[in-house]
Structure formats: C-alpha cells, structure tokens
C-alpha angles and dihedrals in degrees: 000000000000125000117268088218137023111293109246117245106249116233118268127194112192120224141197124296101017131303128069132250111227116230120238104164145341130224135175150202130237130212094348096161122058096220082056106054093042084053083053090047099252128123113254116208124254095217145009090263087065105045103098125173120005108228118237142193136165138227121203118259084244095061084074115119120188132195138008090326146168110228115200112239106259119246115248107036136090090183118059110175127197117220115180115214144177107242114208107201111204119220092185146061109247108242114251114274122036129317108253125198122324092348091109092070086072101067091051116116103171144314142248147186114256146180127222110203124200142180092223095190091058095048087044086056100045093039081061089050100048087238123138117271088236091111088053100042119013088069132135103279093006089131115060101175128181121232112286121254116212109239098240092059075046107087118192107331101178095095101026119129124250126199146155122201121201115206092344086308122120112239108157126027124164140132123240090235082078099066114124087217118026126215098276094044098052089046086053098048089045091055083063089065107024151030108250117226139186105263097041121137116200108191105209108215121273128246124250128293102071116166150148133310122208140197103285108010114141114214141196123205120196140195123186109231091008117054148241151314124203130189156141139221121234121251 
C-alpha cells in the first residue's frame, strides 16, 4: 500500500569514522546530578539507599540537530536554557524482561555530547501546575547532538569531564562520576518501562550551572575522551 503523504526523513547523526546512526527514540534523565537537581529546588539524595525513582522524559527523533549549527530561538518561550549531557546511543534491541546488572553495556554502540535544550519558563509553569514538562522539552531543535563516537574508539568515561562554554565563557563543569544513576542503572530502570531499540539516544542529566541562552550566543559543548559540539543560537 503506498504512503498518502511524503514519507518524513528520519533523523541521522553522523558518527566517526563514516556512516550515520538512525535515530529511533529519544529519551532523556532528569535531575541526574545532584547539583543539578538542588539548583532546580529538588532534594537530592545523600546516598544511593535513598535515590528512588529516576525521573524521565522524551524528545522526538526529529528534535535531533547535527553538526556546527545555528539553531533558530523556539516560540513561546522568553527563557531558553542550555543543559550539557552525555548522550548513550544504543546498536541493539534490549532482550525481553528487564535489564539486570551490568546487561545494559551490551546494547551500547557509542556516545556523544548533547544538549538538552529546554524552555525553562514553560516546564516551571507546568511543574506548578502538576502538568507534564512536554511543552518545555519535547520542541523542534531541542536536541543538538555531536557526532557519535563508537564505544570501542571510547576509553573509561566514568570519570571523564563534561563541560559547555557560552560565548567563551564556562557555564557547566562536572564530571560524570558525579551522576546520581550510571549508565547501566538508568538502562535498566527504562526497560522497565520500555522496549529498548537500536536507534535509541538516552541523554543522561546534565550537571549544575544551567542558564540561559540568547540570540546570538555561540556555544561549545565538550566531552572528555569523546569530542565536541559546537553551535549557535539564532538572532
């Protein structure tokens, strides 16, 4: 049976060393560091006992941005906030049943550096309201993401620093030893929830120091052992 309409061009990140990882879905972490979440007003926990749930959210596949872009200034929004992520890109279907351990390495077919960005005003007003965060993070561009690196070029990243500077300036620095839920952990809480695919991008919560982004501003994204993302915001 042929489409009705043009099929849409599904989203591509490039990554190292030629070919493109085709993006299925894109999911994303919550208050993962716990700078982070006591600069965002929430408690962080004081140990791992007293973690509980991880907090997740999704983008749309076609929120993906590649490359030293421009990305336009979203309607509907007065405040636009960086926040700088590792990305985990998964090259496997998850088993049936829940991801156990350390099974979750196993999917993994590289990482990036990511922004998630967000239209803060529009997730504070839907946060008072007890509404869900879609409106503030699941927009058009709201995913700029650096090439992807295939994990075997990737040495150690637990304690590899992440940073993002704003017109040369440093905003965010943090290392990922830091996160509240590793890797592992937060693949085996989502196949709770989910069926893992190939294809699929998990942005891992960003460290403290989230602000906002302006017409015009340029920015540089970094991760330690992976690369870079540069970009710049629309005027």
């Amino acid at each position: 049976m042929s489409d009705v309409i043009p099929a849409p061009e599904q989203a591509r990140v490039p990554v190292r060393g030629g070919g493109t990882f085709p993006v299925h879905r894109i999911y994303c972490v919550g208050r993962n560091f716990a700078d982070h979440a006591r600069e965002m007003g929430a408690t962080a926990p004081a140990s791992k006992a007293e973690r509980g749930q991880p907090v997740f959210f999704s983008k749309p596949a076609d929120a993906i941005v590649t490359g030293d872009r421009t990305i336009p200034y979203p309607p509907g929004t007065a405040d636009l906030h960086h926040e700088v992520e590792l990305v985990v890109a998964l090259g496997q279907d998850a088993p049936a049943g829940v991801l156990e351990g350390e099974a979750g390495n196993a999917l993994i077919y590289g990482y990036a550096v990511g922004l998630d960005l967000t239209r803060r005003d529009l997730q504070a007003a839907a946060k008072k309201a007890g509404l869900p965060w879609d409106t503030g993070k699941a927009f058009d561009h709201s995913a700029p993401i650096s090439q992807i690196v295939p994990a075997a070029q990737v040495g150690a990243l637990q304690d590899a620093v992440i940073a993002l500077t704003v017109n040369d300036q440093v905003r965010q620095r943090g290392t990922l030893h830091d996160m509240i839920w590793n890797v592992p952990e937060i693949l085996h809480e989502l196949s709770k929830l989910y069926a893992l695919k190939a294809g699929d991008l998990v942005f891992m919560g960003t460290p403290s120091g989230v602000g906002a982004l302006q017409r015009g501003d340029t920015f540089v994204a970094t991760l330690e052992g992976v690369g870079e993302l540069r970009g710049a915001i629309g005027v």
